[in-house]
VORO-59762 format. One line per 2 residues: for each residue x, y negated, z negated of N, C-alpha, C, O, CB. Coordinates in Angstrom, 1 decimal, decimal comma, padded with zeros to 4 digits. Each point is the difference from the previous one (the first is absolute). Glycine has a CB too. Layout:
BEGIN
X Y Z X Y Z X Y Z X Y Z X Y Z  ...;
//
This chain:
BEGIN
-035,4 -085,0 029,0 000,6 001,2 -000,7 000,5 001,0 001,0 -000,7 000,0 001,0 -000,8 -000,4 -003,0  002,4 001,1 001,9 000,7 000,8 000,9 -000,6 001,1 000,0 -000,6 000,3 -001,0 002,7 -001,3 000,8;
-002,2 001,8 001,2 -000,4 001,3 -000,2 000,5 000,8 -001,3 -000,7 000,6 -000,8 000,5 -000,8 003,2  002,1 000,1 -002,5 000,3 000,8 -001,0 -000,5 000,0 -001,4 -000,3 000,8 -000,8 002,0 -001,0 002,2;
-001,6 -001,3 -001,5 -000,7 -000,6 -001,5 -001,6 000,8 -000,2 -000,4 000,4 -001,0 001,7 -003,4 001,3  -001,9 003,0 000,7 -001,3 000,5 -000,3 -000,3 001,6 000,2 -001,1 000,6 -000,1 000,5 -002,9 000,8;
001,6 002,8 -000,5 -000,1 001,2 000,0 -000,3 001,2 000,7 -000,2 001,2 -000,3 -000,1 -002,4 -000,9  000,4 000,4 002,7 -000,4 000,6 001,0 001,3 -000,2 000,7 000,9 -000,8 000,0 -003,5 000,5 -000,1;
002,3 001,8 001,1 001,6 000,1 000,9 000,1 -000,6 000,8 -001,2 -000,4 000,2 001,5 002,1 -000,2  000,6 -002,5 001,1 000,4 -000,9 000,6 -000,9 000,4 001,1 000,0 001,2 000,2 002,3 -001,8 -001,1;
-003,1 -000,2 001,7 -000,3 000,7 001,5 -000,9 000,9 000,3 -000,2 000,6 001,1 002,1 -000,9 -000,9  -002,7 000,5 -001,6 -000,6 001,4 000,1 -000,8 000,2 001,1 000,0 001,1 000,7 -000,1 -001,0 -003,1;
-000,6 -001,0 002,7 -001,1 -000,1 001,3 000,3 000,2 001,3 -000,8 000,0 000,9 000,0 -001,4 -002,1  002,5 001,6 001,2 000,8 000,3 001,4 000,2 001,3 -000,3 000,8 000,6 000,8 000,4 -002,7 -000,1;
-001,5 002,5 -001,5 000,1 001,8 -000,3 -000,9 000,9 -000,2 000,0 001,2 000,2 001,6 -001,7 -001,1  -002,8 -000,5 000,2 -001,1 001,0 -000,9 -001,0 -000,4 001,4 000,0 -001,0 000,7 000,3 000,8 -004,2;
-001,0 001,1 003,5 -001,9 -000,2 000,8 -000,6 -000,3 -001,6 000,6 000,3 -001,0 -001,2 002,0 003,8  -000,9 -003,0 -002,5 -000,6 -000,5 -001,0 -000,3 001,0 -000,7 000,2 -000,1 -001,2 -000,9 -001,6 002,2;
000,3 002,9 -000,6 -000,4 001,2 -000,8 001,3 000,7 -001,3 -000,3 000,7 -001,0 -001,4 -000,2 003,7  002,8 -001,0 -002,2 001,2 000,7 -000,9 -000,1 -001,6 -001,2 000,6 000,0 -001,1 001,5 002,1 003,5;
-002,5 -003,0 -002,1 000,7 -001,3 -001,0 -000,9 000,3 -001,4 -001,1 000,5 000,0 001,5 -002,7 002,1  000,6 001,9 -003,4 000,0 -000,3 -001,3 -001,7 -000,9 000,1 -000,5 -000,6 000,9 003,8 000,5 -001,4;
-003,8 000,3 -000,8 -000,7 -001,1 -000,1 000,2 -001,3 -000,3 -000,8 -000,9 000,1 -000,1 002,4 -000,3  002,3 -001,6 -000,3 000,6 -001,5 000,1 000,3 000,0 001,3 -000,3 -001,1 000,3 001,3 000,8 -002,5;
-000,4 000,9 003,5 000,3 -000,3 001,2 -001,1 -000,7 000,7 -000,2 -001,1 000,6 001,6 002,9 -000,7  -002,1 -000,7 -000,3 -001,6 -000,6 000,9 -000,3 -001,5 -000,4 -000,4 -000,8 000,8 -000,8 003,3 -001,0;
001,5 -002,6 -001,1 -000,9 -001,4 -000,1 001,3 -001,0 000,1 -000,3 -001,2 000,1 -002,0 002,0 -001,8  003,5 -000,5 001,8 000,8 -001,0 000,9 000,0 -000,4 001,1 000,6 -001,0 000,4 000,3 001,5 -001,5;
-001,6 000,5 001,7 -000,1 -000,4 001,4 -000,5 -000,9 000,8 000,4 -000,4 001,1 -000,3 001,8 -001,6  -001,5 -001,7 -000,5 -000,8 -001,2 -000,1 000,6 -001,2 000,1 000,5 -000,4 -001,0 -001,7 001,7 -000,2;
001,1 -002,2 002,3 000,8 -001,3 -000,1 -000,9 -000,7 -000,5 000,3 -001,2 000,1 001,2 001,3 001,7  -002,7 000,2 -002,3 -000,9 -001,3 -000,8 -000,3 -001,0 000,7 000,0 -001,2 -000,5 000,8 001,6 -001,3;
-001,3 000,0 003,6 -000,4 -001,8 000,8 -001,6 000,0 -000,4 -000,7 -001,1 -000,1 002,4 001,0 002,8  -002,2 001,6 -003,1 -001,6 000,1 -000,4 -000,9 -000,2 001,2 -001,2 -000,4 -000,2 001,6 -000,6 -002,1;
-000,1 001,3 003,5 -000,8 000,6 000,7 -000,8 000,9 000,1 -001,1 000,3 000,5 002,1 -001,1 -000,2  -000,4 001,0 -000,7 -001,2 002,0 -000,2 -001,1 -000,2 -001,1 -000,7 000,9 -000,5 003,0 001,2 000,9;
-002,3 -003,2 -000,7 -001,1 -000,5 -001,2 -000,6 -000,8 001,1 -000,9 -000,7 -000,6 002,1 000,5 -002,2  -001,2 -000,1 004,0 -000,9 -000,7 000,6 -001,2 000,4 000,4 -000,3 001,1 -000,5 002,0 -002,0 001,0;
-002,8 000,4 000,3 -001,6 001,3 000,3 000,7 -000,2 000,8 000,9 -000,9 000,0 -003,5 001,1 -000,6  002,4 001,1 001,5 -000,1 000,2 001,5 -001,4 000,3 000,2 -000,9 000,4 -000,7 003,1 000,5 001,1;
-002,3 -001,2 001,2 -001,1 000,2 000,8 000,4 000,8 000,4 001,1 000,4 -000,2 -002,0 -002,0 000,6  -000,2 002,3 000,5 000,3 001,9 001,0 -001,0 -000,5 000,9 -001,2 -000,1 -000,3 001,6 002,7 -001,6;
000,1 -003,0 003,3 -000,6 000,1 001,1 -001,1 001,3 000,0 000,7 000,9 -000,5 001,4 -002,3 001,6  -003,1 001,8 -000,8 -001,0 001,3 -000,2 000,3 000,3 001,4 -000,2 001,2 000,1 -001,7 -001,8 -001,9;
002,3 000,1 003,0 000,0 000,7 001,3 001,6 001,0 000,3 000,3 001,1 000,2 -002,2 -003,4 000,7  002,8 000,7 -001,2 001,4 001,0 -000,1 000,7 000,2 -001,3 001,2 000,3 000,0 -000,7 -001,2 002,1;
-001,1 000,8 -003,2 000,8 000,6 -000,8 001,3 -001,6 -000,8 000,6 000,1 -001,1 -001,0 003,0 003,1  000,4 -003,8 -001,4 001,2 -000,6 000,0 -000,4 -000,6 -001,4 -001,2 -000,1 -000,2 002,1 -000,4 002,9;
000,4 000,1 -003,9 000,0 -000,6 -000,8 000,1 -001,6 000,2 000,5 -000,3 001,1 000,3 002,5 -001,8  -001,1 -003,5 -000,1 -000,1 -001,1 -000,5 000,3 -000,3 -000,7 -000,8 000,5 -000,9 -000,2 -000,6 001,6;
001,9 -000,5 -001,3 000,8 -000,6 -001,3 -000,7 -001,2 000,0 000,3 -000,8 000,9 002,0 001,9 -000,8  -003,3 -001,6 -001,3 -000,4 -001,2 -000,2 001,0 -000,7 -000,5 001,1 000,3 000,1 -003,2 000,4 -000,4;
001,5 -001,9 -000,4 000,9 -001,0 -001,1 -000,4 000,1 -001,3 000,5 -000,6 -000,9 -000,3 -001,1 002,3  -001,3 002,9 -001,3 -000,8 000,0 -001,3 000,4 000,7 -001,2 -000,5 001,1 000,2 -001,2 -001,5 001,1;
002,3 000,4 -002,3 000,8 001,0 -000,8 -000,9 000,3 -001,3 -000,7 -000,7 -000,6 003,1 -000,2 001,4  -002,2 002,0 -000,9 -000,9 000,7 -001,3 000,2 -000,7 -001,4 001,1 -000,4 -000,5 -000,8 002,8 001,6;
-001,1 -002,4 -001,4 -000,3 -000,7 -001,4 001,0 000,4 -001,0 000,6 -000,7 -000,9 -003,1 000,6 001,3  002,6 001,0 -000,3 001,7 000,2 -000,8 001,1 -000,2 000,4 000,9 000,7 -000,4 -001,5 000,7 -000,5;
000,8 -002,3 001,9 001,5 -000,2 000,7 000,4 -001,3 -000,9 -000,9 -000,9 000,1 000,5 001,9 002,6  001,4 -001,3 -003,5 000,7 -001,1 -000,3 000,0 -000,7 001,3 000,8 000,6 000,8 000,5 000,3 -002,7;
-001,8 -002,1 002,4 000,8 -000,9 001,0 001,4 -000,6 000,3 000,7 -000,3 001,0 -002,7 -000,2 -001,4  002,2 000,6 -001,0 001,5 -000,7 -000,3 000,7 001,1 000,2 000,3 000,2 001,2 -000,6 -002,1 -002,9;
000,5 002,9 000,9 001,3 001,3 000,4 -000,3 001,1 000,9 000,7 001,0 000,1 000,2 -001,3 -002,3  -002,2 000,2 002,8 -000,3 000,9 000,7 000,2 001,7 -000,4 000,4 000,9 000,6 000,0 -002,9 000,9;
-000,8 001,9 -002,6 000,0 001,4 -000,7 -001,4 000,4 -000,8 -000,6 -001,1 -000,1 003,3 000,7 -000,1  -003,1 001,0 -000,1 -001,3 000,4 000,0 000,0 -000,7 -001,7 000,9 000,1 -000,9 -001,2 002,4 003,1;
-000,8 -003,0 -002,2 -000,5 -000,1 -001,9 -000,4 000,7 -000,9 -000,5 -000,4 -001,1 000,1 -001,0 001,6  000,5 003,1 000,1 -000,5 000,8 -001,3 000,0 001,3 001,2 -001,0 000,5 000,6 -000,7 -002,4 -002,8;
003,5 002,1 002,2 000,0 000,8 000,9 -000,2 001,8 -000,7 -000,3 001,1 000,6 001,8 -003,4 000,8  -001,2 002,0 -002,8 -000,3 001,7 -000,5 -001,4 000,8 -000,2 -000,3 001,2 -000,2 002,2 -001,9 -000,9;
-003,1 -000,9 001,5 -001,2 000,4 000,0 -000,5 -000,5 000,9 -001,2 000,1 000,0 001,1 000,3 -001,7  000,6 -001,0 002,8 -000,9 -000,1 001,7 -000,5 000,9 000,3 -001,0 -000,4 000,5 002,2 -000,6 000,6;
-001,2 002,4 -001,0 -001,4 000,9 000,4 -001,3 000,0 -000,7 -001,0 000,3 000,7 002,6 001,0 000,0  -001,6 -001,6 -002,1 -001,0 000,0 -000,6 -000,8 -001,8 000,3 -001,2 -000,4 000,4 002,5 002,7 -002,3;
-000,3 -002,9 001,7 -000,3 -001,2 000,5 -000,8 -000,7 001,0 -000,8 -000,9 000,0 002,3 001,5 -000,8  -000,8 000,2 001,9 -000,6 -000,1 001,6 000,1 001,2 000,4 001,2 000,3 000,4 -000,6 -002,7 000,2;
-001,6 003,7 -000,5 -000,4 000,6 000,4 000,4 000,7 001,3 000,2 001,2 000,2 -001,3 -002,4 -001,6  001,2 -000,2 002,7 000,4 000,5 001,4 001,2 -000,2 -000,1 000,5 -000,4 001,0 -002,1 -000,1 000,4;
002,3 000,6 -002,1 001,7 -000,6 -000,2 000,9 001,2 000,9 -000,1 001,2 -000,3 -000,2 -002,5 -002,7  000,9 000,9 003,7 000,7 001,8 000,2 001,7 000,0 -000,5 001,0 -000,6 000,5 -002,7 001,3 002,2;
001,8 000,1 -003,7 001,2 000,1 -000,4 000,5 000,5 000,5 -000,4 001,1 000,4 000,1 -001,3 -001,7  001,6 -000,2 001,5 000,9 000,2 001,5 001,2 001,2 -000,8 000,7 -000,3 -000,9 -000,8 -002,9 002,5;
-000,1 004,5 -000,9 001,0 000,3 -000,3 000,8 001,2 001,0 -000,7 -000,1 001,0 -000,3 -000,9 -003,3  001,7 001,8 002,5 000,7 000,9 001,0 -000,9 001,0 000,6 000,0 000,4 001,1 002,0 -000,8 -002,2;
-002,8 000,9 000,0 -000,9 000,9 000,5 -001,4 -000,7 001,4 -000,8 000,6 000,8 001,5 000,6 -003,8  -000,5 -002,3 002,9 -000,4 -000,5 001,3 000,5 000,5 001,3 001,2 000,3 000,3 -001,4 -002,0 -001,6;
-000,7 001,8 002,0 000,8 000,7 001,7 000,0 -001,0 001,2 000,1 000,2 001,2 -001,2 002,3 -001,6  000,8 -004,0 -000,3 000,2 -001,1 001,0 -000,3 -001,6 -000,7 -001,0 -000,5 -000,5 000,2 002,4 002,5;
001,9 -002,2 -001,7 000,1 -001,4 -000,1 -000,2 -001,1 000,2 000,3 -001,1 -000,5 000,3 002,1 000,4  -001,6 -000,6 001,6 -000,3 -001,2 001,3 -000,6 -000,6 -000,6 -000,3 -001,0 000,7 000,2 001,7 001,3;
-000,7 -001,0 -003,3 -000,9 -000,7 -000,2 001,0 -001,5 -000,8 -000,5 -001,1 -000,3 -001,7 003,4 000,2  003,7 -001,8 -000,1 000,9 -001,1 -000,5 000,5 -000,6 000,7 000,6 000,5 000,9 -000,3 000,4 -002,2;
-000,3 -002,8 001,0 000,9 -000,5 000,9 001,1 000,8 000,3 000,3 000,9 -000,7 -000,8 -002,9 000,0  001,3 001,6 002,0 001,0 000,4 000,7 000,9 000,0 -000,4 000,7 001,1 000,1 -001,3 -001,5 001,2;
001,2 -000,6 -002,2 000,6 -000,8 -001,2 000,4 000,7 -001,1 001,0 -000,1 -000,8 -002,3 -001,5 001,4  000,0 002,7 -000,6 -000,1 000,6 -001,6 001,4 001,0 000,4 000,1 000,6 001,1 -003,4 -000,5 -002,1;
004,5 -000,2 -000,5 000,5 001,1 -000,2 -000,7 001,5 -000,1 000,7 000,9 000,5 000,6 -002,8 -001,3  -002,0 002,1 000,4 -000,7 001,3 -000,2 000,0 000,1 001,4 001,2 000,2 000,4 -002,7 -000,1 -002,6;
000,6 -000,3 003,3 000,0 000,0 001,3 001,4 000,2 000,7 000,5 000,9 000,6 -002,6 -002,4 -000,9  002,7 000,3 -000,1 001,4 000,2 000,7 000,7 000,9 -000,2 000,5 000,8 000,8 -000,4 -002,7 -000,8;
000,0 002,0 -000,9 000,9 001,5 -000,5 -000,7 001,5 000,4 000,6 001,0 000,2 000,2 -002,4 -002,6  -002,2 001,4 002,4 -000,8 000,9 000,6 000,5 000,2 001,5 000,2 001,2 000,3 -002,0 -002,0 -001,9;
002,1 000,0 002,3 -000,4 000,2 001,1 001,9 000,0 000,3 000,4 000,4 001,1 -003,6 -001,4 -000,7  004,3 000,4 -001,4 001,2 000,6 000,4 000,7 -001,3 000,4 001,1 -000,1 000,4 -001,8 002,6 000,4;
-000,2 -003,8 -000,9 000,9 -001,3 000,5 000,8 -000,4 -001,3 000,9 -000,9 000,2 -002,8 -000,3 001,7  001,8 001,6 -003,2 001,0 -000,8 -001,1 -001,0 -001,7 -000,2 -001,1 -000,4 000,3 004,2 001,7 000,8;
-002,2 -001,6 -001,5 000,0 -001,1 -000,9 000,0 -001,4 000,7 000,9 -000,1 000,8 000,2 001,6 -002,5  -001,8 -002,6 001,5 000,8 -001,5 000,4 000,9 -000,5 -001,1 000,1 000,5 -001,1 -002,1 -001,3 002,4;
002,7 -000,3 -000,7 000,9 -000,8 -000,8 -000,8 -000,7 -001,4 000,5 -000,3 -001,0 001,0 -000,1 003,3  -002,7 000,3 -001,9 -000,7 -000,7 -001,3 -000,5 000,7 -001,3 -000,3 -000,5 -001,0 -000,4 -000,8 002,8;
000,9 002,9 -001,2 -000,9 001,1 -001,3 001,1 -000,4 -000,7 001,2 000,0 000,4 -002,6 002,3 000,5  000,8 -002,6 -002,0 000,7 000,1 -001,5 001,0 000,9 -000,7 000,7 -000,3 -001,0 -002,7 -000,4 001,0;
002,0 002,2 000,8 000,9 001,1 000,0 001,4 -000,4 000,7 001,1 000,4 -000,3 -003,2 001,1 000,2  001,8 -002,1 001,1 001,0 -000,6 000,7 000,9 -001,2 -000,1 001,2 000,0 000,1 -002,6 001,2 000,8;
000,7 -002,5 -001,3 000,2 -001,3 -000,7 000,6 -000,3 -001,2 000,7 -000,9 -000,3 -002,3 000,7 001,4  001,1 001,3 -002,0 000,3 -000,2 -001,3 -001,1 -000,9 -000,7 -000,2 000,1 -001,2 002,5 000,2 001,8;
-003,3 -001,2 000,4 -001,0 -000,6 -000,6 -001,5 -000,4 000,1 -000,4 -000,8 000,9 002,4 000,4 -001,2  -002,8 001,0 -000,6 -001,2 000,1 000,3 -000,7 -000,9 000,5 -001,2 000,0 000,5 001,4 001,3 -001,8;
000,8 -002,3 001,2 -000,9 -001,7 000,8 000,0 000,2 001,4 -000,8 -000,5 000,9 001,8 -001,5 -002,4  000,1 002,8 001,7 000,2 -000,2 001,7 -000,9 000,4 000,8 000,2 -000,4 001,2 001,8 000,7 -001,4;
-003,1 000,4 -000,1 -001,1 000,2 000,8 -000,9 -001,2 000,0 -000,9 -000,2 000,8 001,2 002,5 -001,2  -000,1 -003,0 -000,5 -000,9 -001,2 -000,2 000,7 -001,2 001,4 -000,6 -000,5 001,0 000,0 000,9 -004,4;
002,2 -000,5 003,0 000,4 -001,0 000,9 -000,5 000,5 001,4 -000,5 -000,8 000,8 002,6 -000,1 -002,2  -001,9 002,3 001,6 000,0 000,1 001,4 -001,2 000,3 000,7 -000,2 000,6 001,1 002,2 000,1 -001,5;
-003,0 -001,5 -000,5 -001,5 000,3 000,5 -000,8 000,8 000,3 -001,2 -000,2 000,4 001,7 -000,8 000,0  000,2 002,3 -000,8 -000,5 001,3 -000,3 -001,5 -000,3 -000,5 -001,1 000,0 000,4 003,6 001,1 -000,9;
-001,9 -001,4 -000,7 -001,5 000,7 -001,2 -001,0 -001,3 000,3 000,2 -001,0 000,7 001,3 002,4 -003,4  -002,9 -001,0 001,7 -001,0 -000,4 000,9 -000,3 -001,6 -001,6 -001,1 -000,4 -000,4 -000,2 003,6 002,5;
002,6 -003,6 -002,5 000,0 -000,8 -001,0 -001,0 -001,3 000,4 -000,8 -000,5 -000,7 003,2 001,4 000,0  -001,9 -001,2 002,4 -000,5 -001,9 000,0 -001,1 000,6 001,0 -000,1 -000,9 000,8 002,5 -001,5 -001,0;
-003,1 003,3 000,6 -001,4 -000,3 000,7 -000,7 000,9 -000,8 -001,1 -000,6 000,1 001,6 000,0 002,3  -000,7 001,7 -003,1 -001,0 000,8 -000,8 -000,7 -000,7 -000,5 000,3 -000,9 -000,6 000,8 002,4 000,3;
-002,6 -001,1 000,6 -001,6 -000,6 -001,3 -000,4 000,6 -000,4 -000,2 001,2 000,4 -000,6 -002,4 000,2  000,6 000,6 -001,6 -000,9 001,0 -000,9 -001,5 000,9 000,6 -000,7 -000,7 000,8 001,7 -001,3 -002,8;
-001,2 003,1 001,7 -001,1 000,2 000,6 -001,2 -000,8 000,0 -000,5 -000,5 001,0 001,4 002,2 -001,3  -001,3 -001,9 -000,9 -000,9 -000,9 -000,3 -000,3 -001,1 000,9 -001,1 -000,4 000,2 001,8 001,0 -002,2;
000,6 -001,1 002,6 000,0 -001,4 000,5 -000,5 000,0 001,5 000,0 -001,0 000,7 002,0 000,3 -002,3  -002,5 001,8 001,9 -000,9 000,3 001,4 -001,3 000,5 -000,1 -000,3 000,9 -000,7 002,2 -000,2 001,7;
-002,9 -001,5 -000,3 -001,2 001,0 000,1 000,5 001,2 000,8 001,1 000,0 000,6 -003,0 -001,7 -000,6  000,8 003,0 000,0 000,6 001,1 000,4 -000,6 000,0 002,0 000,2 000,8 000,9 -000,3 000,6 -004,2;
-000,4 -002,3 003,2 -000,5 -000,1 001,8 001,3 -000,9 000,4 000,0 -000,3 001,2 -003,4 000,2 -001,1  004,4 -000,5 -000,8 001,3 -000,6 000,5 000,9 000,5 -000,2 000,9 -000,7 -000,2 -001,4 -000,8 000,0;
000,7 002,4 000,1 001,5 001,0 -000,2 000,8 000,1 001,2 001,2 -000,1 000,0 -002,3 001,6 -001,5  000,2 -001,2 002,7 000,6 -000,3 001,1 000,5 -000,9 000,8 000,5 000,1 001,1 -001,4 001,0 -001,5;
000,7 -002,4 -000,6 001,0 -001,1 000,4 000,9 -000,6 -001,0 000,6 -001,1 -000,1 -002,1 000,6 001,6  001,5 001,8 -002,1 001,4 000,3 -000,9 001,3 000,8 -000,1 000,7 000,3 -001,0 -002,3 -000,8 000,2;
001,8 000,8 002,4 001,0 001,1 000,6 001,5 -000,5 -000,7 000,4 -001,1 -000,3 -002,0 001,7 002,9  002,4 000,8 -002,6 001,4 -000,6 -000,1 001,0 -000,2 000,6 000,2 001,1 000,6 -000,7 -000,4 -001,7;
001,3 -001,3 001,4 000,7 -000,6 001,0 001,1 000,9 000,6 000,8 -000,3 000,8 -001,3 -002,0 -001,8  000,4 003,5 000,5 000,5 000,9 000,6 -001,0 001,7 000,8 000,1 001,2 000,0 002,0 -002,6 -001,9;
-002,9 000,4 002,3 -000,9 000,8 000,8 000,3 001,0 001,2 -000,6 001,0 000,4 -000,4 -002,9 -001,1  001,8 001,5 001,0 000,6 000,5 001,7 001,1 000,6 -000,2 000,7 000,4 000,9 -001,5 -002,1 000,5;
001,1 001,9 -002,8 001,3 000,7 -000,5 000,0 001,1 000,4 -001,1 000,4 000,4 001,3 -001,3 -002,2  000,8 001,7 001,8 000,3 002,0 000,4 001,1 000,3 000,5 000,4 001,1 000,3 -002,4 -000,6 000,5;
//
C-alpha cells in the first residue's frame, strides 16, 4: 500500500523526528522484522546489550508482529512500549527504523515504507521469521547459547 493510500505524507521520516510523528506515523515506521520482541541479555560489567533468538511469547513467528499487541503490557509486564518519549534507542537492533531514524540514517531498501512491501523485510533477512524460538523452547541456564546472529552489529 502506498503511503498516499494510507494516509500518511510521502517521506515523513525525512522530515519529522520521532517526537513530531502521527500515531499512525509512528506505527508505520515499524518494519515488523520483531526484533525488539527478542530477550536481551545486559552484560553487568559493561553495560552492553545481547539479542537472543528467544522471542516473547506473544510474538507471532510467522508475521513477526506481536499477538495481542493492544494488551502486551498487561500481558507481559517487562514489555517496554517503545515510544518517542524514550531518550535512547541503543537497546534496538541497528536495523531498527525507530533507531535509524533516531539517530538521522533514514531508511533501507527493504523497510516496507520504502518497498511498498511488507514482505520485503522477510526476503531480505531482516526480520527474525526463520531463527526465532519460542521462549519456552530453552531452559533458562541456555539462553546463552541462544545469541542472535547479529551480535557484533552497531
Amino acid at each position: 500500500m502506498s503511503n498516499e493510500k494510507s494516509g500518511l505524507e510521502p517521506e515523513f521520516w525525512k522530515r519529522k523526528k520521532l517526537h513530531d510523528m502521527s500515531a499512525a506515523e509512528w506505527e508505520a515506521l515499524c518494519d515488523g522484522c520483531g526484533r525488539c520482541c527478542l530477550h536481551k541479555l545486559e552484560d553487568e560489567d559493561s553495560g552492553q546489550l545481547v539479542h537472543t533468538r528467544l522471542a516473547c511469547g506473544l510474538l507471532d513467528l510467522d508475521s513477526c508482529r506481536c499477538g495481542d499487541y493492544e494488551n502486551r503490557s498487561e500481558k507481559v509486564p517487562d514489555c517496554i512500549v517503545l515510544d518517542a518519549t524514550r531518550s535512547t534507542f541503543h537497546w534496538l537492533p541497528a536495523s531498527c527504523a525507530y533507531r535509524r531514524v533516531d539517530e538521522g540514517r533514514g531508511l533501507e531498501a527493504w523497510h516496507p515504507l520504502i518497498s511498498g512491501d511488507p514482505e520485503s523485510v522477510h526476503r531480505a533477512g531482516i526480520s527474525v521469521r526463520e531463527f526465532a524460538m519460542p521462549e519456552e523452547a530453552v531452559h533458562p541456564d541456555d539462553v546463552e547459547q541462544c545469541l542472535a546472529p547479529w551480535i557484533d552489529e552497531d
